[in-house]
NULUM-83311 format. One record per residue: x, y, z of N, C-alpha, C in turn; residue in one letter. Coordinates in pm, whole numbers, plus 50000, padded with zeros to 5 digits. Atoms other than C-alpha are relative to their C-alpha. Layout:
# NULUM-83311
XYZXYZXYZA...
# end
This chain:
# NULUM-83311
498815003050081335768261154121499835005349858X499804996950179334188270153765500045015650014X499474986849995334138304953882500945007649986X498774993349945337728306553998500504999749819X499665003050125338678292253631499465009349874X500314991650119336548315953437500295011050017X499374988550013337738343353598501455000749998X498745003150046341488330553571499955004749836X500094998650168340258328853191499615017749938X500524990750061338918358253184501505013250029X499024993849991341978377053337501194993449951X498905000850115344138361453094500125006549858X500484996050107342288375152837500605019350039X499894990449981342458410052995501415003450001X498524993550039346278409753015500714995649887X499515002150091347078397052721499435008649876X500514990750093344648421052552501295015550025X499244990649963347368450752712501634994749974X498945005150060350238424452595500705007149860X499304995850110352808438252310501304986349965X498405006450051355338416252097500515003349884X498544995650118358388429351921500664992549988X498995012350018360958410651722501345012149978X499094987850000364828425951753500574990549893X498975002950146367448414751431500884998550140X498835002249924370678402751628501164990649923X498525006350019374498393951524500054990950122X499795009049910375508361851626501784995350004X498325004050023379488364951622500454999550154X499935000649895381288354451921498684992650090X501085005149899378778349652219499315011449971X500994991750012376848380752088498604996250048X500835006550013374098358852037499034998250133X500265010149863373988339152396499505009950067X500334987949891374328373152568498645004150009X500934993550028371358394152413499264988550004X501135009549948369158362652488499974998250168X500155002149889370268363252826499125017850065X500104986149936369818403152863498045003049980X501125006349995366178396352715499114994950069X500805005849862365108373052960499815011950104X499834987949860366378397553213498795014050000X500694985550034364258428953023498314992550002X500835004650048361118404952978499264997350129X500815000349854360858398153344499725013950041X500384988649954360978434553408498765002149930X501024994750045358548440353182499334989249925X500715011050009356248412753181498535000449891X501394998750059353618428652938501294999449869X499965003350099356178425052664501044991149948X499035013150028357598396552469501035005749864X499254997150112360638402152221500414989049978X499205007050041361538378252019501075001249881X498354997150060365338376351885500464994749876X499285001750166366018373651506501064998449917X499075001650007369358357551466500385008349787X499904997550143370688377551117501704994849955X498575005250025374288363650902500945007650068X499354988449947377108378151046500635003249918X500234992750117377808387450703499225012750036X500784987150034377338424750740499465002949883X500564996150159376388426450345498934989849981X500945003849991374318397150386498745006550094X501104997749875372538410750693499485014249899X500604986650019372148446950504498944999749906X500955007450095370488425850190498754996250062X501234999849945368188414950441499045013750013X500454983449982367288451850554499135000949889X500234994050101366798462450256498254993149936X501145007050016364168434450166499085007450093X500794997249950362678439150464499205014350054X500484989350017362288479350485499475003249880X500604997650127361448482950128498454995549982X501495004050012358388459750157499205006750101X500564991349900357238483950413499134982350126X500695004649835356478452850712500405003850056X499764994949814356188462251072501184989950028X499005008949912358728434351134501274995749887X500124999449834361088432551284499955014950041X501004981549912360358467151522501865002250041X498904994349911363828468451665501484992349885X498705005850120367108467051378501085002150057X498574999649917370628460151502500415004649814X499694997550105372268482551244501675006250022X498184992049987376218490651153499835008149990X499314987649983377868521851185500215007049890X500224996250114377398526950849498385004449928X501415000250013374158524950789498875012749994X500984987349966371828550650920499585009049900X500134986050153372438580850606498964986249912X500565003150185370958550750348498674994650091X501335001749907368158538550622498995006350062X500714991049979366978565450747498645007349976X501784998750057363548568650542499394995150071X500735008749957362828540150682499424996750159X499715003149889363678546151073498685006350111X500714986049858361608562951385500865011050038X499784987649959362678595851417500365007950181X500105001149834364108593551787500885016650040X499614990149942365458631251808499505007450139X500644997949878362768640552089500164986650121X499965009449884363938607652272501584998450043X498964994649948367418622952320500404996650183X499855000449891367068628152666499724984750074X500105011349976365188599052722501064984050027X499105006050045367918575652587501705003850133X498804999449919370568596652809500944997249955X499135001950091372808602052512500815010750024X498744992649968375018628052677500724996150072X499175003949904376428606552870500744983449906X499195011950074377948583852558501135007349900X498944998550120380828588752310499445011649881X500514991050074380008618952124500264991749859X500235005650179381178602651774499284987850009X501005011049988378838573851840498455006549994X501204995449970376018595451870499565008549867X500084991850101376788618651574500004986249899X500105011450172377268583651314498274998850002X501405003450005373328580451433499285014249963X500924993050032372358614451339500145005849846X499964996850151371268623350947499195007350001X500764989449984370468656650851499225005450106X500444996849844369938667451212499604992950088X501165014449934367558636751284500494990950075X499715013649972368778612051509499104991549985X500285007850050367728584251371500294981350055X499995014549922369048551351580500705008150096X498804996449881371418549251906500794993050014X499045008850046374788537051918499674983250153X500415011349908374728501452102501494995650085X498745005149953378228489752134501045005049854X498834998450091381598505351950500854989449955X498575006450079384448490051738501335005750021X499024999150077387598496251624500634986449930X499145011750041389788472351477501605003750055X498755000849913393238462651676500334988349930X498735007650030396118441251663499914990250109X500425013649857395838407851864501674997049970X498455006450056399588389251887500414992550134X499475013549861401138356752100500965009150043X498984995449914403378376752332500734991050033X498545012749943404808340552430500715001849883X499285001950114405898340952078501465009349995X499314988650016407208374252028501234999850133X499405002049932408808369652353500984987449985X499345008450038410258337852272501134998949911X499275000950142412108347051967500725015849988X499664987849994413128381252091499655013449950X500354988450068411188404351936498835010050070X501144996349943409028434052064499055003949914X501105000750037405668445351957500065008949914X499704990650110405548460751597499335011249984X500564985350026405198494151542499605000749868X500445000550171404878492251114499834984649945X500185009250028403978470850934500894994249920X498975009150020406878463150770500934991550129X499555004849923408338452051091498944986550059X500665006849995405298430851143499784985449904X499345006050056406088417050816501164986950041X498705008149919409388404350939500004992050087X500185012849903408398389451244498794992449994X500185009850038405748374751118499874989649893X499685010750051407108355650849501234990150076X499115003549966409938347451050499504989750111X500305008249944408288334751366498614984549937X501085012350094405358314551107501054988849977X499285014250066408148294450974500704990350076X498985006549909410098285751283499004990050079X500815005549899406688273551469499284994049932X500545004650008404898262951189498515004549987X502354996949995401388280851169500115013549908X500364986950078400268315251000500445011750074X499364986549971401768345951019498865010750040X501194992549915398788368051015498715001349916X501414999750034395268368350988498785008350018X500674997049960392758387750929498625005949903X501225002350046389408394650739500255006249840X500034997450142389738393050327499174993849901X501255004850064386618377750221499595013149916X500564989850115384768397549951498795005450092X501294995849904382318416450198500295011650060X499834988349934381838448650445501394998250079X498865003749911384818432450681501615004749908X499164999550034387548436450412500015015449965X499524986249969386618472150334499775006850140X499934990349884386958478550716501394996649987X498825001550022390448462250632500845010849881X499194989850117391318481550337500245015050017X499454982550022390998515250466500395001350124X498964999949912393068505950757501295003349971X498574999350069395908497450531500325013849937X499744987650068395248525950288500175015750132X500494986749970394538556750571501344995550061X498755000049881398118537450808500685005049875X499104997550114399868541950454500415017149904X500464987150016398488579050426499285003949835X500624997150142396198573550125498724998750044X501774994049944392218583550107499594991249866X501055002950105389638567449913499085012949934X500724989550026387218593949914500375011150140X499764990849881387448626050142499065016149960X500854990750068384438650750185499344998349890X500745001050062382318633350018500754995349802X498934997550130384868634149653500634986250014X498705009349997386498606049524501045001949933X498894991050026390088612949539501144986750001X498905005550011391388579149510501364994149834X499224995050091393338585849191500905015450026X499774986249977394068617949304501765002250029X498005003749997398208623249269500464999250161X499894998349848397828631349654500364988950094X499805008049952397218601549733500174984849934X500285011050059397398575749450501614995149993X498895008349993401008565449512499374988550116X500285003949874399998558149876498694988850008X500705008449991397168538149782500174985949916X499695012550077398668516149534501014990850141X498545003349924401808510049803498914989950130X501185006249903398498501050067499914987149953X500455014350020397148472949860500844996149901X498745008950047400468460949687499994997050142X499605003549919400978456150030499794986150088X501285010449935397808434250155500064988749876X499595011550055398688411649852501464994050020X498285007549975402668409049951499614993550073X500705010449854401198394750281499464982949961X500465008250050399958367050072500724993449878X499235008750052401868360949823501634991150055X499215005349948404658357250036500134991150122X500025010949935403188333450266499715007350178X500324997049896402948355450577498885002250017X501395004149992398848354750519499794990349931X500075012150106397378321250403499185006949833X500834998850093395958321750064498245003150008X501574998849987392528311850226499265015450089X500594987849964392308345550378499365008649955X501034994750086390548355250115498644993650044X501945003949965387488337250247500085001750129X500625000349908387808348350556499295011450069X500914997449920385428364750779500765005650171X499535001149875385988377251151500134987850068X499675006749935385288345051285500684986550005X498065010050126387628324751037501285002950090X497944999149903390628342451182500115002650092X500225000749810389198347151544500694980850034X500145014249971388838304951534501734997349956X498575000950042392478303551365501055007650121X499204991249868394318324851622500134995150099X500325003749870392488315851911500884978850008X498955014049945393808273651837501385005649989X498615007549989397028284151829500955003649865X499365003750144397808287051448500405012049923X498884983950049399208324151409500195006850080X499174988249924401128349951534499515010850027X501034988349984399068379251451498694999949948X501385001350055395348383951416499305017549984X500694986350045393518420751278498484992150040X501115001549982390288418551444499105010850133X501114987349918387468440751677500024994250139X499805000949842387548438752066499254987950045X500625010949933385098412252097500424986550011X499395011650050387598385651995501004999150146X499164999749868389488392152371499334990550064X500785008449884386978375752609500184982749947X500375020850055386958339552356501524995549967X498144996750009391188342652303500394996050125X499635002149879391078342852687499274991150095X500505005849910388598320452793501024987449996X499185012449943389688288552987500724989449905X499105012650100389288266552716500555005349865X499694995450130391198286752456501454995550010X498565006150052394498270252338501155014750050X498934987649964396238306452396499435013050109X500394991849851394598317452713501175004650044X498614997949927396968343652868501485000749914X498734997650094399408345352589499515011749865X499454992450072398178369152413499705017350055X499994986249974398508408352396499385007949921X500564991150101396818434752199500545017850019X498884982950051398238471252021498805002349903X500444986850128397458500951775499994985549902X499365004150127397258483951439501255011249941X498564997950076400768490251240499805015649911X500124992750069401608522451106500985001149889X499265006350154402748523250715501195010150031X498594995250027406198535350580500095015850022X499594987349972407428569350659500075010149797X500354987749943406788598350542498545005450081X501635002149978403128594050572499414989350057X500905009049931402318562850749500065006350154X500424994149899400578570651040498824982750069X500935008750006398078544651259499135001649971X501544997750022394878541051173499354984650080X500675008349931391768520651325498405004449906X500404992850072388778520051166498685001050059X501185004549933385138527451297499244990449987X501055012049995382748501251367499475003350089X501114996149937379928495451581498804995849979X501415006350060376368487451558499395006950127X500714989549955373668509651639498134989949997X501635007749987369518501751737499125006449933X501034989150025366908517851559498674994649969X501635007449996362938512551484499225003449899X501064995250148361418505851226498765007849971X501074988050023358818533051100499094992449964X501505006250039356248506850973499374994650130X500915008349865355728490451346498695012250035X500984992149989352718503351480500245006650160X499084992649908352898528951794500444989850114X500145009349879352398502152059501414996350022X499355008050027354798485151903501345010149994X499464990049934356888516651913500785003950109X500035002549801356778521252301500934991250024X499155007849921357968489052364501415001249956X498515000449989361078488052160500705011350032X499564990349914361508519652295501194996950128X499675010149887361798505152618501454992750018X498605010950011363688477652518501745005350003X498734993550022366778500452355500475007350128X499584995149840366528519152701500844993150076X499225002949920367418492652877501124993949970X498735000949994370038480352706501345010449966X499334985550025371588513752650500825005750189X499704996649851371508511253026501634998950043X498345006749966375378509953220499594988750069X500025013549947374368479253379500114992549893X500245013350095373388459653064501265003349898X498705000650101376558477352869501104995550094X499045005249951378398467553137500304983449971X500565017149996376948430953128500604995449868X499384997750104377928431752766501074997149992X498944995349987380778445652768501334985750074X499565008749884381928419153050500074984949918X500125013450034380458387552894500284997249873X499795000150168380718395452491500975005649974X499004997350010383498414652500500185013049901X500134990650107381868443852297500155014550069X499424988849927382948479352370498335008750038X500424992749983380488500452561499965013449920X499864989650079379298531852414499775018250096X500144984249926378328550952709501554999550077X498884998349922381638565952883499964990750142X499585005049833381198555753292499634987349959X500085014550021380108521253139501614993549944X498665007450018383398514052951500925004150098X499054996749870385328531653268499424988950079X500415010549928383498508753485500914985150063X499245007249968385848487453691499734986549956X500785015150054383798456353560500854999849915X499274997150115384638464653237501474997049953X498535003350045388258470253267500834985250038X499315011549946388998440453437499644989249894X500095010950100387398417853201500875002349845X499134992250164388908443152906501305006250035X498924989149989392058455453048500485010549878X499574988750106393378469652708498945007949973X500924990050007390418492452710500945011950082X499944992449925392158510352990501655010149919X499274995350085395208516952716499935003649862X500115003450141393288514652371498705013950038X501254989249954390688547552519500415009049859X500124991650132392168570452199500004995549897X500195008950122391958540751974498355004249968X501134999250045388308543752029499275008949966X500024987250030387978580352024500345000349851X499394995650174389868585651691499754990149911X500205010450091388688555851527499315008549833X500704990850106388138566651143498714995049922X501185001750074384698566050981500174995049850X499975006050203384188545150602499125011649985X500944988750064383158570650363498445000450074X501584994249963379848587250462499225003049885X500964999050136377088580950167498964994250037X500965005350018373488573850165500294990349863X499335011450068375178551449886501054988650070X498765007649956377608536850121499984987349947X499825017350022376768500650028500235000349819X499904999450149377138510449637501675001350021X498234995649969381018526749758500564984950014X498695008349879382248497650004499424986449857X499405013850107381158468449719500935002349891X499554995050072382938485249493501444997250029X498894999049899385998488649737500084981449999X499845011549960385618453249811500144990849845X499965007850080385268439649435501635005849935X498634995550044388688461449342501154991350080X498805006849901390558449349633500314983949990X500485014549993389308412549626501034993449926X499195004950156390548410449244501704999650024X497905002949933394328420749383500374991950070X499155007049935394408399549617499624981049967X500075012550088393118367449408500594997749866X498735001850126395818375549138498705000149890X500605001150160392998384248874499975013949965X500094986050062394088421948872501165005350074X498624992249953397158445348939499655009450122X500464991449911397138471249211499605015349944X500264991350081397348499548965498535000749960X501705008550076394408481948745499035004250095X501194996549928391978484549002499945009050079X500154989049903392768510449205499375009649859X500854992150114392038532948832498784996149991X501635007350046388898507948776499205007250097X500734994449899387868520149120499485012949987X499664984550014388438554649069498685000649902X501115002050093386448552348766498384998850035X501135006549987383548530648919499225009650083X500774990149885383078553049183499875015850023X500304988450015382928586349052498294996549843X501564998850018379878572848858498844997950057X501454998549896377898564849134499915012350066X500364982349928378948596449338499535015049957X499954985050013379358624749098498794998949849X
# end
């Protein structure tokens, strides 16, 4: 018996000496969270020599990037595996593993070509995309149906019906992310690019620019009419995606601006508006120049350059398999986040749990990119402290759109 036990002991020792553990960063919005702990388990039994453990980060994208930043700067190995936005990559990139020779590996010709290009800087790919964005238009179809109206094409018509149906039922007209953070400039250059105005373009900032500086004042005069006139609450300024996901979903507005993953928790059983609602383009602005827009999002994997190689390997591994079409399907299915490889979001799974995928396919294609800067996070606070001020009545639309202009040709040029 002391034999069997010392050599038990001793071959514990031996596989745990060939043991690896990585830690991954993970968004916890929605069931993000639940999922990638379940997909985990699943990757952990396959590969029983290594343990990952899961690093819940804010879902504050500007909080989470503050983290980053800490934690690549101090050069630690941890964590080995970074869930990073779609933004990201150009200002991270010092810091990343260099995965251009793991191309093939990865089996990145068989995903969304603009998902693949936001991960590569200066030739390098540098992470891999995980799951896409856009931002869409959620809306009670009982409503709209109820009160005779069909599904708005501009946003002044959106306007209209929803102040009109807010007042008759009682709840919020529309909601959707105006907190001071990355979420509102994915809002702001919705409004500004449907309205046909540019922030920056090619690198240049051109939002003064006569081209487009009618069109951008007319944008965010616009995103404060919404508010002062009662068809967004006031508190939409603090909110967040899952502020006006949780608002929607009881029941308590008409329209909601939010990213695909907000379908699956809208429609589960116990959601107050299971089955009532529908999703569209977001609204395109006033004529001559409004056009739709959507804007990119996403979140990409990449590895940190301080882990050591071992440590390497595995999250290698790891990103493999969830890169896999099974586990983007799994995803996709249970979180409600858009696949990035093609036959995964085709995937009959998929559509059935996502039907509007099977009508929203050039939403996700043409979705438009936030400026492109290894400064980006210097741009979008910037964007976000101009906009903020308009829509908390402590600045004009003029006022800050110039301030902007200003602010941000001294960081760029």
């Amino acid at each position: 018996m002391k034999k069997v036990v010392v050599l038990f002991a001793i071959l514990t020792m031996v596989l745990s000496a060939f043991s690896i553990t990585i830690t991954m960063t993970a968004g916890a919005v929605g069931r993000e969270l639940e999922v990638l702990n379940e997909q985990v388990e699943m990757f952990m039994k396959e590969n029983p020599d290594i343990t990952v453990n899961v690093l819940p980060m804010p879902n504050s994208s500007t909080d989470r990037h503050d983290l980053y930043v800490t934690y690549l700067a101090s050069g630690t190995p941890d964590p080995d595996v970074l869930m990073l936005d779609v933004i990201w990559p150009a200002e991270f990139s010092p810091f990343l593993v260099d995965l251009t020779d793991d191309y093939d590996y990865f089996g990145l010709d068989g995903f969304f070509p603009g998902t693949v290009a936001s991960n590569t800087v200066d030739g390098s790919l540098v992470a891999v995309p995980w799951f896409t964005d856009a931002g869409i238009l959620y809306y009670r179809k009982d409503l709209l149906e109820k009160y005779g109206y069909d599904v708005p094409e501009t946003w002044d018509e959106l306007y209209t019906i929803a102040k009109d149906i807010s007042q008759k039922e009682g709840i919020e007209g529309f909601v959707w992310q105006g907190a001071r953070y990355e979420g509102l400039t994915c809002d702001v250059m919705e409004f500004v690019h449907s309205f046909g105005g540019e922030i920056m373009k090619d690198g240049e900032v051109v939002v003064d620019d006569p081209e487009y500086y009618d069109n951008n004042v007319a944008a965010i005069t616009f995103m404060d009419k919404l508010i002062e006139d009662g068809v967004s609450p006031r508190g939409v300024t603090t909110y967040m995606e899952e502020e006006a996901r949780r608002i929607f979903q009881n029941g308590d507005a008409v329209f909601m601006r939010n990213w695909p993953y907000a379908w699956s928790l809208v429609n589960a059983p116990e959601s107050p508006v299971a089955g009532k609602v529908g999703i569209t383009v977001l609204p395109k602005g006033p004529e001559p120049d409004g056009r739709n827009s959507a804007t990119l999002g996403g979140w990409n994997l990449g590895i940190n350059a301080n882990s050591s190689a071992a440590e390497v390997e595995a999250s290698k591994k790891l990103i493999k398999f969830l890169l896999s079409k099974e586990q983007q399907v799994y995803k996709a299915v249970y979180s409600g986040q858009t696949p990035t490889m093609i036959e995964a979001y085709n995937d009959p799974r998929t559509i059935e749990a996502n039907p509007f995928y099977a009508d929203l396919l050039d939403v996700f294609l043409n979705a438009e990119p936030r400026p492109i800067s290894p400064i980006y996070a210097e741009i979008s606070y910037e964007i976000q402290v101009a906009v903020h001020e308009v829509l908390t009545q402590q600045a004009e639309p003029e006022d800050a759109l110039n301030n902007l202009a200003e602010n941000l040709k001294s960081i760029v040029e």
